[in-house]
N, C-alpha and C positions, 0 to 999 in steps of 0.2 A: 283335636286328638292329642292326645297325652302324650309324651317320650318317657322311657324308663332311663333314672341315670342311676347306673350304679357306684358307688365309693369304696374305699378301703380307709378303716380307722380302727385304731387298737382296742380294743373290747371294753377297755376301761372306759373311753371315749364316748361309746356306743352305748355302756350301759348309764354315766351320768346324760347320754342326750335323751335317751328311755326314758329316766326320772324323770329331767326336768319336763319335756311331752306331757307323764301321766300325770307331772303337779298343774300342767295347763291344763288337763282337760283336752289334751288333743294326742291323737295319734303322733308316732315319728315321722313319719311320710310329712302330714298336715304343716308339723312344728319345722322340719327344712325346710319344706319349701317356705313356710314364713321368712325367716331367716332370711332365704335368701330374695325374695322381694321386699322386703323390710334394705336389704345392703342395697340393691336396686335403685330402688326408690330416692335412698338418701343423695342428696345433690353432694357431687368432691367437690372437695377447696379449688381455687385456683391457685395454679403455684406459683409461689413467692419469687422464683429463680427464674430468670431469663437466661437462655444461652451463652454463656460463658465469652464467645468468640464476636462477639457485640462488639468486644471491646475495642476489637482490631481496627473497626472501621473509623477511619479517621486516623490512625498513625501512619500511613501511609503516603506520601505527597506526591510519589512520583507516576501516579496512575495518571494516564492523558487526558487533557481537556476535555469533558462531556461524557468521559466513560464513568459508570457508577461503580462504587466502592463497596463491593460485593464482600462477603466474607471471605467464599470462595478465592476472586481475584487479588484480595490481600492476603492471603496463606501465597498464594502462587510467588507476586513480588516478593514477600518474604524469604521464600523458600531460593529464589534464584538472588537476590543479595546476599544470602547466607553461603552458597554455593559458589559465587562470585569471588567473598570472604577466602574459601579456604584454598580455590585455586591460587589466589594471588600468592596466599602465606606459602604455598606448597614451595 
């Protein structure tokens, strides 16, 4: 069974996606939904970018024997040396 989706596009939009429809030989309906199983279909990239906060692990030395060095757990140490920092200075 079929779903109706409806959109909003500026008429100018609507009337080049008309065109190019009747230059395929296909209705508007036919020619979206190509579209959109044609974008579907296509496999994404994978992304280039890892996590930014990677990098944390491992600057860190004073996490206890055997505990892992989570991203989490080194924002934490971080954030209490920093905290530590500005009590002293106060």
């Amino acid at each position: 069974m079929t779903k109706v989706l409806t959109i909003r596009i500026p008429p100018a939009l609507l009337s080049q996606a008309e065109a190019k429809a009747a230059r395929l030989g296909v209705d508007r309906a036919k020619y979206v939904r190509g579209l959109i199983e044609e974008d579907l279909a296509r496999k994404e990239p994978e992304s280039k970018h890892k996590f930014a906060s990677q990098d944390l692990m491992g600057s860190c030395t004073s996490i206890a024997p055997g505990q892992s060095a989570t991203n989490a757990l080194v924002r934490e140490v971080m954030r209490a040396r920093l905290l530590a920092r500005r009590e002293k200075n106060r």
